[in-house]
N, C-alpha and C positions, 0 to 999 in steps of 0.2 A: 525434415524435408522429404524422408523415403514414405512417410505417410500420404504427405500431401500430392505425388507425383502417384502414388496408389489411387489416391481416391479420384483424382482427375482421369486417371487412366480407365478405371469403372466408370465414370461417370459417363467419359467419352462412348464408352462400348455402348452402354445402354442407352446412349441417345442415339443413337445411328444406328442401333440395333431395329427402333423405330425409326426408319428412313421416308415415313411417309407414301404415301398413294399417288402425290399429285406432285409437278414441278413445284409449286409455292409452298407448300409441305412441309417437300426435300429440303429448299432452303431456308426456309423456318428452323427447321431440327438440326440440321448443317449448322446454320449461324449460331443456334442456341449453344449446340455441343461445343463448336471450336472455341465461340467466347467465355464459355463456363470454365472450360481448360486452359484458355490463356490465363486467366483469371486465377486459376489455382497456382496456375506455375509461375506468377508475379509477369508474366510479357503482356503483349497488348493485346486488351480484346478486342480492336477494331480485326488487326491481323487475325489475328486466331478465327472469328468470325468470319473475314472470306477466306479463311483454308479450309475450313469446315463445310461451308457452301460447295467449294471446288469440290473437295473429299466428296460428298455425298451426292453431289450433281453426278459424279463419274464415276464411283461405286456402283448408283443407281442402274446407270445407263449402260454398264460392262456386264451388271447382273441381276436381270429385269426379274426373275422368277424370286431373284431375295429381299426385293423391296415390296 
């Protein structure tokens, strides 16, 4: 289990690391990240998918020069 909560946990970094250029992007790679990591951690990837959207929508937006 402390594997699969590692590689979920990279996984997540590096997609949001790419946070995209554009709103539909952002939540392209938002959706992508949070459901690949639901997925890992056996919860649901609809959930996980708009947390990630949220996450990355308002990442974006608090730190424009990082996206």
């Amino acid at each position: 289990m402390r594997a699969k909560s590692l590689i979920a946990a990279l996984s997540l970094c590096g997609l949001v690391a790419a946070c995209g250029d554009t709103t539909g992007e952002r939540i392209i790679y938002g959706g992508g990240a949070g459901a690949a990591g639901a997925v890992l951690l056996d919860a649901n990837p609809i959930t996980g998918a708009a947390i990630g959207v949220a996450a990355n929508l308002v990442y974006c937006e608090q730190n424009p020069r990082k996206c």
